[in-house]
C-alpha positions, 0 to 999 in steps of 0.5 A: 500500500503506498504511504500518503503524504501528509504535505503535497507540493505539486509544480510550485513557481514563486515569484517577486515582480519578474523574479523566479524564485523557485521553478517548478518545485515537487515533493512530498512530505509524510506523517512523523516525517523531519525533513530539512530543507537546504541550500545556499544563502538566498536559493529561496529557502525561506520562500518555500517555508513562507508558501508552505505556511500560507503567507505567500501565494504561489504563482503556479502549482499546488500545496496541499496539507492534508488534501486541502489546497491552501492557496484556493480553500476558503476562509473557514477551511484556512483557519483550520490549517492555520490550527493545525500548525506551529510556526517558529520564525527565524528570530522566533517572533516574540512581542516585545512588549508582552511576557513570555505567558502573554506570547505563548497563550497567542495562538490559544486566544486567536483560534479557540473560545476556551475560558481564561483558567484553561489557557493559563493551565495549558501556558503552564503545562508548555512552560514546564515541557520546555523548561520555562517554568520560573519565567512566566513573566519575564519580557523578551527581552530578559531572556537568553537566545537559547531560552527565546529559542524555546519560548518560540517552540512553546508558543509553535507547539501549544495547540499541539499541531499536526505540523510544525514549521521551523526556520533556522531554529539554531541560528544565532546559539553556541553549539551546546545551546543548539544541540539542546535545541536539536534534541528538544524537537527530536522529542517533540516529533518522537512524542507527539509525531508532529510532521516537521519541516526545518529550513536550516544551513546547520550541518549538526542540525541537517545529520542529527535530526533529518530524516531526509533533505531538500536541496535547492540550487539558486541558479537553477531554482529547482531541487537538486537533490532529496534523501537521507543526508549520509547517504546523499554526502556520501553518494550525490554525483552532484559536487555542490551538494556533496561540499554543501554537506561536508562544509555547510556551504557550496 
């Protein structure tokens, strides 16, 4: 019996003005999966993720979460796919001006009606997963890289969704912070098997916690390469690629 992807990508061109950002873009995503996206600076790596997310039309082509087109369903089938996604944005997106309990309990208030007692007790249940627990009221501001890194990732993962969309979840932090990191969403897919998608140049990142990766090349716009990363280093006949993830750059 054939596996059913659970994120359809079928033709995809994105395009600022005249630019072609991505050409022709396939690939499919399935249930439990972590799959990294990759490639050089500005091969359209985040453009991806934006379309994928829902923050940008495609210009052509098809993207499907769980068999709903989110570039042509209505306003009522969009706000269930907005639920059943978490986002962490590159600099993790955090209100300056709200405490770290405020930015978590966001999404609770934007897409449930639930009492205010039951959105502080599942604020509390995610300060404790993810080791927040003493800084409920702390701003942003007062908060390390790796601590906001996290907050991100509670905020992503409070209404517990099917999907979780990271970019760049280890930029910025020492390589003991971002392991940290790496294993915090290595435990968030094997408990709950959230299907993940990761846009990262991060070599630790791409072996340690991938399952597979997409490769975009910026001449080319297309994926170059897709598969297990080992296997792809050790096996591409593409030399960018196999440089890519030897050094972390092509």
């Amino acid at each position: 019996m054939t596996k059913k992807p659970v994120i359809h990508v079928e033709n995809l061109v994105a395009r600022y003005g005249d630019e072609i950002i991505l050409d022709n873009l396939s690939f499919d995503v399935f249930k439990g999966e972590i799959v990294g996206v990759i490639g050089t600076s500005g091969c359209g790596k985040s453009t991806l993720l934006r379309h994928l997310i829902g923050l940008e039309t495609p210009y052509s082509g098809k993207i499907l979460l769980d068999d709903v087109d989110i570039s042509a369903c209505d306003e009522v089938m969009l706000q269930s796919i907005f639920r059943s996604m978490g986002v962490l944005f590159q600099g993790s997106a955090l209100f300056s001006s709200m405490s770290l309990a405020e930015n978590i309990a966001l999404p609770i208030l934007e897409y449930t009606n639930i009492s205010k007692d039951i959105v502080a007790k599942l604020v509390h249940m995610k300060l404790c997963k993810f080791d927040l627990t003493p800084y409920p009221d702390h701003m942003p501001s007062q908060l390390s890289g790796g601590m906001i890194k996290r907050a991100g990732l509670a905020r992503a993962m409070v209404l517990n969704p099917k999907f979780l969309f990271l970019d760049e979840p280890t930029s910025g932090l020492d390589p003991i912070i971002g392991s940290e990191i790496n294993a915090l969403i290595q435990d968030i897919n094997r408990n709950t098997q959230t299907t993940i998608v990761i846009v990262t140049h991060d070599i630790r990142t791409i072996f340690d916690i991938t399952n597979r990766v997409l490769m975009i090349d910026k001449d080319t716009k297309k994926i170059i390469a897709e598969g297990d990363p080992a296997l792809l280093l050790k096996q591409s006949q593409h030399p960018m690629v196999r440089r890519f993830l030897k050094n972390g750059n092509a």
